[in-house]
Each structure stands twice: as structure tokens, then as C-alpha cells.
C-alpha positions as CSV (number, residue, x, y, z in Angstrom):
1,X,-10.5,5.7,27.4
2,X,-14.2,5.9,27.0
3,X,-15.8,8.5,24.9
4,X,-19.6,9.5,24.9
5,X,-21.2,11.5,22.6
6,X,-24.8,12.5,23.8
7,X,-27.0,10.5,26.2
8,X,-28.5,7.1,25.9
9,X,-31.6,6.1,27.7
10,X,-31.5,3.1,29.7
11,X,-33.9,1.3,26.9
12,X,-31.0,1.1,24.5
13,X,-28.3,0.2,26.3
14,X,-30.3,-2.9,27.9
15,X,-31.3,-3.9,24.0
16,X,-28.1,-4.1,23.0
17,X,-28.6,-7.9,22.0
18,X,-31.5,-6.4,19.4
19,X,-29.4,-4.0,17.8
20,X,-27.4,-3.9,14.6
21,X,-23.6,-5.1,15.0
22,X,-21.2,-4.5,12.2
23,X,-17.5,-5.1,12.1
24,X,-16.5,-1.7,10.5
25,X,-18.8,1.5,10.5
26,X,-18.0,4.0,8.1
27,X,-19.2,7.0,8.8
28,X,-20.0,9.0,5.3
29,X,-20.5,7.8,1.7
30,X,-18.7,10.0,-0.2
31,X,-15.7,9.7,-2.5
32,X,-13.4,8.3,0.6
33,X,-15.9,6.7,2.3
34,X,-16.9,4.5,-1.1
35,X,-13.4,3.6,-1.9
36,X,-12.5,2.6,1.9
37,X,-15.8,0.5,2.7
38,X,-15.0,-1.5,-1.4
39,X,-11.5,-1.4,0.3
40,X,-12.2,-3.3,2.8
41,X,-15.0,-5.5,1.8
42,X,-12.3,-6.7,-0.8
43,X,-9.9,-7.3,2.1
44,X,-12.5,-9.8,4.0
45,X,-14.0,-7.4,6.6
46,X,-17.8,-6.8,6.9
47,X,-18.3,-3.3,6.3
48,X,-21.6,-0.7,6.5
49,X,-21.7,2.9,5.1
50,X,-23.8,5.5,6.8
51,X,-24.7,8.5,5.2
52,X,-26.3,11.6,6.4
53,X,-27.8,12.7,3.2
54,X,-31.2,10.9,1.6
55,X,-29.8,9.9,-1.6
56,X,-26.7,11.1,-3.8
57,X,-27.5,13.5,-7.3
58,X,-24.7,14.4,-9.7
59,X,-24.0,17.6,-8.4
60,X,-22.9,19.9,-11.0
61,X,-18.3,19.6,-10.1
62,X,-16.2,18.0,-12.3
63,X,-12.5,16.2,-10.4
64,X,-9.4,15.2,-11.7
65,X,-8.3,11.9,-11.1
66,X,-4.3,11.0,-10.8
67,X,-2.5,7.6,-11.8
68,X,-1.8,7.5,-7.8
69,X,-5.9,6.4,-7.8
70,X,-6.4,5.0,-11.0
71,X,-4.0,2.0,-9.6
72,X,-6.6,2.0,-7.0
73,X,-9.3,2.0,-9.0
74,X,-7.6,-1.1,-11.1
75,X,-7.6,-3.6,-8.3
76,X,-11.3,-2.7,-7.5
77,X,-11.8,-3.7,-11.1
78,X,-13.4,-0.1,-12.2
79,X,-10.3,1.9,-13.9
80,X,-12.0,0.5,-17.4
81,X,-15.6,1.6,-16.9
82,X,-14.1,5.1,-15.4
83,X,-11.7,5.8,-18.4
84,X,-14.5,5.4,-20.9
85,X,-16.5,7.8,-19.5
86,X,-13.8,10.4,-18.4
87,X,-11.8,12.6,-20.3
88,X,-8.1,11.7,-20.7
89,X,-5.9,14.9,-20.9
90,X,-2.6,14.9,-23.1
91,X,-1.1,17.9,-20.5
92,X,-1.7,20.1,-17.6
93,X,-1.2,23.5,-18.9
94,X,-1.1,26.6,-16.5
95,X,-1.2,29.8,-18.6
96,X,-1.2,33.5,-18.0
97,X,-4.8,34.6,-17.4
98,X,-3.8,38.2,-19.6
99,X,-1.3,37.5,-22.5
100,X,-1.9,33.5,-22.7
101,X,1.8,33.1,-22.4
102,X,2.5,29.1,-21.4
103,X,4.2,29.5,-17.2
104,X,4.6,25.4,-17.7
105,X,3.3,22.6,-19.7
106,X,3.3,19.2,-18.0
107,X,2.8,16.0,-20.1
108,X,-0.1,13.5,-19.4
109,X,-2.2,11.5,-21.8
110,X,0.2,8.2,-22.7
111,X,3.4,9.9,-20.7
112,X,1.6,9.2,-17.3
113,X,0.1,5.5,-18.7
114,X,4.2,5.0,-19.3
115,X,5.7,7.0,-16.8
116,X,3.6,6.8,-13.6
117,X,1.6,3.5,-14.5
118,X,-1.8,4.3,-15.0
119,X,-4.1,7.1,-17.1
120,X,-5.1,10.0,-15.9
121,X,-8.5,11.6,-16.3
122,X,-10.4,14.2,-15.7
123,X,-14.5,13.3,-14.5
124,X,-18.0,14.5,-13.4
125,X,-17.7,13.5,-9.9
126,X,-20.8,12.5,-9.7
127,X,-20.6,9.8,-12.7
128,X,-17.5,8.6,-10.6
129,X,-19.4,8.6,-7.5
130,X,-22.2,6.1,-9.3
131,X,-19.4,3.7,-10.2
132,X,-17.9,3.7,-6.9
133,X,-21.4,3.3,-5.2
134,X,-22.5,0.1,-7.5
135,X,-19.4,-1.5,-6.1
136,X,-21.2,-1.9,-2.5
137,X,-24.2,-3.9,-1.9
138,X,-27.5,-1.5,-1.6
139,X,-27.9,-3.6,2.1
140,X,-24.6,-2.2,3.5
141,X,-25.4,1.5,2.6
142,X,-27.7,3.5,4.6
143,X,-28.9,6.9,3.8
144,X,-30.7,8.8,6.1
145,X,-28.2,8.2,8.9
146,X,-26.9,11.2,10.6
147,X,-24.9,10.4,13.7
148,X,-26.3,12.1,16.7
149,X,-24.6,9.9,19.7
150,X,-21.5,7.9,19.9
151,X,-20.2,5.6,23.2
152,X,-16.9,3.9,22.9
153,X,-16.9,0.5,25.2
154,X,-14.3,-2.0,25.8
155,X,-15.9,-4.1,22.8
156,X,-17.0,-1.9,20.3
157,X,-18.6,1.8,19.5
158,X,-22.6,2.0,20.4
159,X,-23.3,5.0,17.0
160,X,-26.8,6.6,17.3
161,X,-28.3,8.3,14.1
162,X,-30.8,11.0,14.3
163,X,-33.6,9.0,12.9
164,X,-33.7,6.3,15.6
165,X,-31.6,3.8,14.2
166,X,-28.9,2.3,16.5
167,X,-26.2,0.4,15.4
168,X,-23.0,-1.6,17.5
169,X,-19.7,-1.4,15.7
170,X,-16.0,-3.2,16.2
171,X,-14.6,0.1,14.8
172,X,-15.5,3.4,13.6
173,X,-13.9,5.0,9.9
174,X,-14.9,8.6,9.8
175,X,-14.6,9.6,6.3
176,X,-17.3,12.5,6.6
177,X,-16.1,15.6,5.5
178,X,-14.5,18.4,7.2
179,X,-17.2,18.5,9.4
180,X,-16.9,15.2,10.6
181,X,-18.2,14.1,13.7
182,X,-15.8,11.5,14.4
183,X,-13.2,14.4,14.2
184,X,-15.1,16.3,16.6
185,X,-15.6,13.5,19.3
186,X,-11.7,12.8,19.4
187,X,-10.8,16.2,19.3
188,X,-13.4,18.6,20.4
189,X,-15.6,21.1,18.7
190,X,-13.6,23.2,16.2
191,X,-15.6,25.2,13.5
192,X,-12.8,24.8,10.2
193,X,-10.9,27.5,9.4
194,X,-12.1,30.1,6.2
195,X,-9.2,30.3,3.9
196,X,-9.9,33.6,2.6
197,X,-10.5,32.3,-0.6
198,X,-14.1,31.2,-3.0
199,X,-14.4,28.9,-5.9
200,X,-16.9,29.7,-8.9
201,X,-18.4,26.1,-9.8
202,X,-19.7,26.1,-13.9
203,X,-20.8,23.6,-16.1
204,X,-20.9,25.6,-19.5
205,X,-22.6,25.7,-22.6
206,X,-20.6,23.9,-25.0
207,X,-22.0,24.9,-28.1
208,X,-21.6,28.3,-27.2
209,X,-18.5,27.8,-26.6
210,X,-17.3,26.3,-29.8
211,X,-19.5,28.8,-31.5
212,X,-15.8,31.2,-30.3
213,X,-14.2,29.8,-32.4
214,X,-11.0,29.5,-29.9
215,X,-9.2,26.4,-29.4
216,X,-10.1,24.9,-25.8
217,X,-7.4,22.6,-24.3
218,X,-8.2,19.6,-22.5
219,X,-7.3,20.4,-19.2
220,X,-5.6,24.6,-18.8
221,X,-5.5,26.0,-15.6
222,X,-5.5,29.5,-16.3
223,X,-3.5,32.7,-14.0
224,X,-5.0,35.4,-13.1
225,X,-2.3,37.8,-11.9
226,X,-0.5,36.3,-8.8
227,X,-3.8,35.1,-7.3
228,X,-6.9,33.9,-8.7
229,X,-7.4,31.8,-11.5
230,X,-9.7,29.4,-13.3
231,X,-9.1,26.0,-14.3
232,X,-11.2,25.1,-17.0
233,X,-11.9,21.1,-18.6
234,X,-13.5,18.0,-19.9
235,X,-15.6,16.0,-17.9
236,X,-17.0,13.2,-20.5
237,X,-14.9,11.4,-23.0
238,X,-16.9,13.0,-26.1
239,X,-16.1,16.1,-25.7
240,X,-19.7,17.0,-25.0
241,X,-19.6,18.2,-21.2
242,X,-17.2,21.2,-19.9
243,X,-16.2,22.5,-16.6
244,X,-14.7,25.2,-14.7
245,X,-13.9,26.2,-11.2
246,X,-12.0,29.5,-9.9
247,X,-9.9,30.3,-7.3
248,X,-10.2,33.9,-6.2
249,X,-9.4,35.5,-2.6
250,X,-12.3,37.2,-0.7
251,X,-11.5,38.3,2.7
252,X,-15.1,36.8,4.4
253,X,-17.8,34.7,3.6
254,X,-21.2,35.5,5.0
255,X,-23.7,33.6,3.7
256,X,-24.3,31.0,6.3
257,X,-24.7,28.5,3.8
258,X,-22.1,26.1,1.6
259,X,-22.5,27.6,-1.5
260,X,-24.4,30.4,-3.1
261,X,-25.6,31.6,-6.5
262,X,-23.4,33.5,-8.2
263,X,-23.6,35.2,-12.0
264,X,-22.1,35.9,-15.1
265,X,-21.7,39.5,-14.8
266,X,-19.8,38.7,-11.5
267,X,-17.7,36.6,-13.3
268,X,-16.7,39.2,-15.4
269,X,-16.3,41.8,-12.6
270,X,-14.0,39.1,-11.0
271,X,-11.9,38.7,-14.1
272,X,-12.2,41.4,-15.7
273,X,-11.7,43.1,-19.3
274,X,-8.0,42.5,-19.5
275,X,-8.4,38.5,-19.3
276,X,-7.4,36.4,-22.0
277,X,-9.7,35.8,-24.8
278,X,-10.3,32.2,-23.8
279,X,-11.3,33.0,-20.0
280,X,-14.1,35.5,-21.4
281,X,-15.4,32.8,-23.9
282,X,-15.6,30.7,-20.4
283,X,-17.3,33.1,-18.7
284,X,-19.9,34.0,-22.0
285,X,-20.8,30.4,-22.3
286,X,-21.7,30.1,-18.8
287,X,-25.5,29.8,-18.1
288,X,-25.4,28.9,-14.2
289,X,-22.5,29.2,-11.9
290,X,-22.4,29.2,-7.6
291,X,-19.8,30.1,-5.5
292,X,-18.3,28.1,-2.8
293,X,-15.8,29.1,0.1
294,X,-12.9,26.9,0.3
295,X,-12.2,25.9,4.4
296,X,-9.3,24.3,5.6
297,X,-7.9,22.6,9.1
298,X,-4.2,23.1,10.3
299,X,-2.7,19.5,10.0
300,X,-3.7,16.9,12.6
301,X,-1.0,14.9,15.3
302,X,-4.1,12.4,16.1
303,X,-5.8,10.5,13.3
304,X,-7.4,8.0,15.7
305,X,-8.3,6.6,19.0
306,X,-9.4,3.4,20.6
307,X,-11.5,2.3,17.7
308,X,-12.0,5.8,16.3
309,X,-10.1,7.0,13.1
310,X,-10.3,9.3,10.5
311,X,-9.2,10.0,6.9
312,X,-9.4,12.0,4.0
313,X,-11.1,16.0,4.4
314,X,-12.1,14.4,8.5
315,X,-8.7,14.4,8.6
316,X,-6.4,17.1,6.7
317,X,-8.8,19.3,4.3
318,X,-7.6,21.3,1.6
319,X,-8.3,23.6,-1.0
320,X,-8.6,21.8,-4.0
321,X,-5.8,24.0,-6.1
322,X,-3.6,20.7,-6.6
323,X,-6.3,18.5,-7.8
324,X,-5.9,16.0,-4.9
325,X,-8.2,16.2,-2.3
326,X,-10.2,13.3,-3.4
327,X,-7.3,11.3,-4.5
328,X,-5.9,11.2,-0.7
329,X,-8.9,10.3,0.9
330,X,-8.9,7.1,-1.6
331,X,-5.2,6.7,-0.7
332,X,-6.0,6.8,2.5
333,X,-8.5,4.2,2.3
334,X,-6.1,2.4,0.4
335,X,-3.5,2.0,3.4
336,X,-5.9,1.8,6.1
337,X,-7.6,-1.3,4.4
338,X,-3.8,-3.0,3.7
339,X,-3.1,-2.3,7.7
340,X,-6.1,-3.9,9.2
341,X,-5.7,-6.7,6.8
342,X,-1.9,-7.0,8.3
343,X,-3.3,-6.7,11.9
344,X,-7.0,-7.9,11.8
345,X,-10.1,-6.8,13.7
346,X,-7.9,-7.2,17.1
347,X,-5.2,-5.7,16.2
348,X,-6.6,-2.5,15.2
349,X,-4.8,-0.5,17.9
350,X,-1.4,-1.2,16.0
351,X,-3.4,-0.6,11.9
352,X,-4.2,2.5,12.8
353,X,-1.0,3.2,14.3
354,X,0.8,2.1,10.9
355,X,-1.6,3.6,8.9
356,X,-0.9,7.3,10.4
357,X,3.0,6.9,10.8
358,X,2.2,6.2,7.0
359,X,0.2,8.1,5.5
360,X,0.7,11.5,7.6
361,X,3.9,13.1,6.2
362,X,2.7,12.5,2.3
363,X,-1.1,13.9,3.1
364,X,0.2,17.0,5.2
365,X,2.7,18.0,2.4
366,X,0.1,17.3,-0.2
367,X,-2.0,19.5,2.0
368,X,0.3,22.2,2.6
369,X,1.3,22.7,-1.3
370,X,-2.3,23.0,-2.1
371,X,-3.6,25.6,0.3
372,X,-0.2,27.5,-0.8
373,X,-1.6,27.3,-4.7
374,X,1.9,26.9,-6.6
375,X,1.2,23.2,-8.3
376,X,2.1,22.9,-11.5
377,X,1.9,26.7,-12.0
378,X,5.7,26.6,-13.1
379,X,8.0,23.6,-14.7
380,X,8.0,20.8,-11.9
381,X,8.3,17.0,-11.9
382,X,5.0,15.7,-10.8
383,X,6.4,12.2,-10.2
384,X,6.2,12.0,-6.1
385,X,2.5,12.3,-6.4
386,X,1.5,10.3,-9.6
387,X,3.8,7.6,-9.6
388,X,2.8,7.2,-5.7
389,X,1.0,3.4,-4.8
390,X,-0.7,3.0,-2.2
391,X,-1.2,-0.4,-2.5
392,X,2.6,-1.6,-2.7
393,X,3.8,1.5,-0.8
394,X,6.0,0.2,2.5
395,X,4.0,0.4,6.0
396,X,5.4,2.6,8.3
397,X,6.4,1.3,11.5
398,X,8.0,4.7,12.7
399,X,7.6,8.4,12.0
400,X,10.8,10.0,9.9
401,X,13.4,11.7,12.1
């Protein structure tokens, strides 16, 4: 099957010998896109990252980070350099958002180094973003590249970006967001879905914050009644950086945009006077906050075709209530880079094959627990998702009955 994207004029397609050829294309530079273009650079393949953005700032989020990806993050030789900048949290803690009452209390810190095989932390996404980034040579990573035209041919894709470049590919990773345009050329145009539900984004005032005089945990993911809620922790190592987001339903979004200003005072109005002690300190030591609506995608039956395929939000978005949005795009990258290794450049037909039948059930039910919002909010064993591998986990030749 052939698919076009857009028009070429005849001047491109007869200077095909002139343009840029690359083995692997990904498409987007983000979290996944970094971890599967170091993927599979370290797996032999020749590998160029095209982002749509001008350059990467450290956007004001802070993201857990599970021993699932930390194993990851070993063989790429950066779980050191991360775990000394990143907070390492002794327990998850989800708490009544009124009375402060304990609903579970699950152990981390040196449990998950013993149990599960590798820390986990909690980061400023954008300081793990710089690490991943200054694992890829600055020649393979092109800003400024939004795609604007895509032809699949017998012997590679022919990608077109918006500011002239044009560049000839074996294959084609979209790892661009849940807007991706690799998505929308295998399966149509399809705005995402608008879950019904914002997030309030805060870096806080620390000093203000100790000034309380309350005892801030680690990592506490606070309840608010059966609904919203705000998880609140560190993002450096010394204590000196604090984050929170909220979860709280609102039946439309309106703005247009992907995130807007929002306030203290409508943090209180959200919360209200009944909240716990700790969850108005939050709020008072809040200087800036936005809001940001949270969009999902029912799961996908095609990740891929002909020498198109996706992974991470391209593929099965998710509200971020579980922590793990980030972590399956890296797993994903993970198993796609061990497939085409298995296969090779030729055999890609069959990797991406393998690589779905192995990675779908996990990443739908990961997917489906977080836009329900019940992780971790009671007594569980968190063991199916932390002491997961994506390196050593078994390919999949066939899906489960």
C-alpha cells in the first residue's frame, strides 16, 4: 500500500539522489522519541530525530520515573546521573484530601531498589529531557522540522517538513504526541478525545512552604472527595524544588489553546475551605500555576504499516493519574529497538509485528487504569508495572487468546 501525504512537485521527486536518506526517521524529540532514537543507535541502526519545535526549555512539570525505566535508563548508561539529580521517594502515599486519613501507603525508596530492581524517582522533566538529549549526537537532531508531506514507496518513506527540508527514510517511528501525524496518515484525521477532566501545573515556593510549618512527604497524592485530587512532590534531590499537579473534572475546555493561566484564588475555589491543612499550604505557596486539559484516544488495533509505526501518546494517550505515560513510551522504545535488532532493516514488516503483539495488552491496560484514576488510591501490589523489563521481557509472536 502506498500512502501520500500532501503533493510533491516534480522537482523533488526527480532530486531524489540529492536528498537526505536515513535508515530510521523518528518523528518527534520528546521523552519517547529520545529514548527510542538512543535505543536504537545503541542497537546499530542509523537514526535522525525531527522535531517540530525550535529548541527544548525546561518547561515548568515535574514526572515520576518507575524501576520499569530506570532499567532502561541503566543500559543507556544514565540511571546514575538521573538519580543524583532526582528525588528518590521512600513511599507513594494517597491520602484523604479533608481529614488526612492514610487510603494506602505503598513502599518505595530501597523496597523498589530490592524488590523491583532499580530506584525510583521522582524529576523535572525537563532536567530528564537534557540528559536524554546529550545522549544523541547534535548532527542527528533537527529542530525546526515540522512534517508537512509524507509518500510511502516500495523502498523507503519521502518525509517533507514545513521549512523546505526533504529527507528519504528506510522507516518512519512516530513518537509525536497525541497529535501525531504519523497517526493521522495511517489512520485518518481524528481530533483526540477531551476527557472531561484539567490538570493545575505548579512549581511552588518552597520557602513559603516550610515557613507552614507542616511536614511535606516526599511524594503524597492527595483525594479530594471521590474525584479530584492533587499530587504534590520533589523534583531535585536537595529538597530545594517542589511540584504539584491536580486532577479535577470540568465538563469542557474552551480555550483553543494547550494550556492556560490559571490562579491561586482558583485554586482555592477548586479545593475549597474544607481541604486538608497541607493542600492549602500547597495552594498558599503557589506563585504561578496553568491549567491544562487532559485528552485521551480509545485504544488502537493498528500500531503500524508498511514502514509506518507508532508508539507512546501517538499511539495510546493517557491521563497521567498513574504516573506512567512517559514510562510506556520509553518501554515502548525499548521493545521496538530489541525487534528490529531481531529482524533488521528488512525485516521490519515482522519487528513491528512483534513489537505490537508485545507491547499492546500491557500499554492498553496501563492506559485504561489511568484514565479510570484508581492507582494506588487503595492497598495494591504495584509489582506488574515496576518489576516489568522491557529489555529481557519475551517477544511476542502471537496475541493472547
Amino acid at each position: 500500500m502506498t500512502l501520500i501525504f500532501g503533493r510533491y512537485s516534480m522537482e523533488n521527486m526527480e532530486n531524489m539522489e540529492n536528498m537526505e536518506k536515513v535508515e530510521i526517521a523518528v518523528i518527534g524529540a520528546g521523552l519517547g522519541g529520545a529514548a527510542a532514537a538512543a535505543l536504537l543507535r545503541k542497537k546499530g541502526f542509523s537514526v535522525h530525530s525531527f522535531e517540530q519545535a525550535p529548541t527544548f526549555d525546561r518547561l515548568g512539570a515535574g514526572i515520576h520515573i518507575g524501576p520499569n525505566v530506570m532499567k532502561v535508563f541503566r543500559y543507556l548508561g544514565i540511571e546514575e546521573t538521573l538519580s543524583s539529580i532526582a528525588s528518590h521517594p521512600a513511599y507513594w502515599f494517597s491520602r484523604d484530601g479533608r481529614t488526612g486519613d492514610y487510603l494506602s501507603r505503598i513502599e518505595l525508596g530501597n523496597f523498589a531498589l530490592k524488590e523491583y530492581g532499580a530506584p525510583y524517582i521522582t524529576i523535572h522533566r525537563g532536567d530528564m529531557h537534557a540528559v536524554q538529549m546529550q545522549m544523541l549526537p547534535e548532527s542527528t537532531v533537527h529542530f525546526g522540522h515540522k512534517l508537512t508531506n509524507l509518500e510511502e514507496r516500495e523502498d523507503g518513506v519521502l518525509l517533507s517538513f514545513e521549512n523546505g527540508q526533504n529527507v528519504f527514510a528506510d522507516l518512519v517511528v512516530g513518537a509525536d504526541g497525541i497529535n501525531s501525524a504519523i497517526r493521522e496518515k495511517l489512520l485518518g484525521v481524528e481530533k483526540p478525545n477531551y476527557s472531561g477532566w484539567i490538570g493545575h501545573r505548579a512549581l511552588v515556593n518552597v520557602k513559603t512552604l516550610r515557613e507552614s510549618g507542616l511536614e511535606f512527604e516526599a511524594c503524597v497524592k492527595w483525594w479530594w472527595e471521590k474525584s479530584r485530587h492533587i499530587m504534590a512532590y520533589d523534583t531535585k534531590g536537595d529538597g530545594s524544588e517542589y511540584y504539584y499537579v491536580t486532577g479535577v473534572p470540568d465538563q469542557e475546555w474552551n480555550h483553543g489553546t494547550s494550556f492556560v493561566d490559571s490562579s491561586r484564588e482558583e485554586m482555592e475555589a477548586v479545593f475549597g475551605d474544607n481541604a486538608h491543612p497541607i493542600v492549602k499550604a500547597l495552594i498558599g505557596a503557589t506563585t504561578s500555576v496553568t491549567k491544562w486539559p487532559f485528552y485521551n484516544r480509545d485504544p488502537l488495533g493498528l500500531w503500524s504499516r508498511g514502514r509506518l509505526c507508532l508508539l507512546g501518546d501517538a499511539c495510546h494517550p493517557m491521563r497521567p493519574h498513574m504516573a506512567q505515560g512517559a514510562c510506556m513510551a520509553i518501554e515502548d522504545a525499548t521493545v521496538l529497538s530489541r525487534c528490529l535488532e531481531e529482524t533488521g532493516l528488512d525485516g521490519y514488516e515482522t519487528a513491528f509485528r512483534l513489537y505490537e503483539r508485545t507491547r499492546r495488552e500491557r500499554a492498553t491496560k496501563v492506559q485504561t487504569i489511568s484514565n479510570a484514576n484508581t492507582w494506588l488510591k487503595q492497598p495494591e501490589d504495584p509489582a506488574w508495572v515496576y518489576s516489568y523489563d522491557p529489555l529481557t521481557t519475551p517477544l511476542r509472536e502471537s496475541l493472547p487468546a
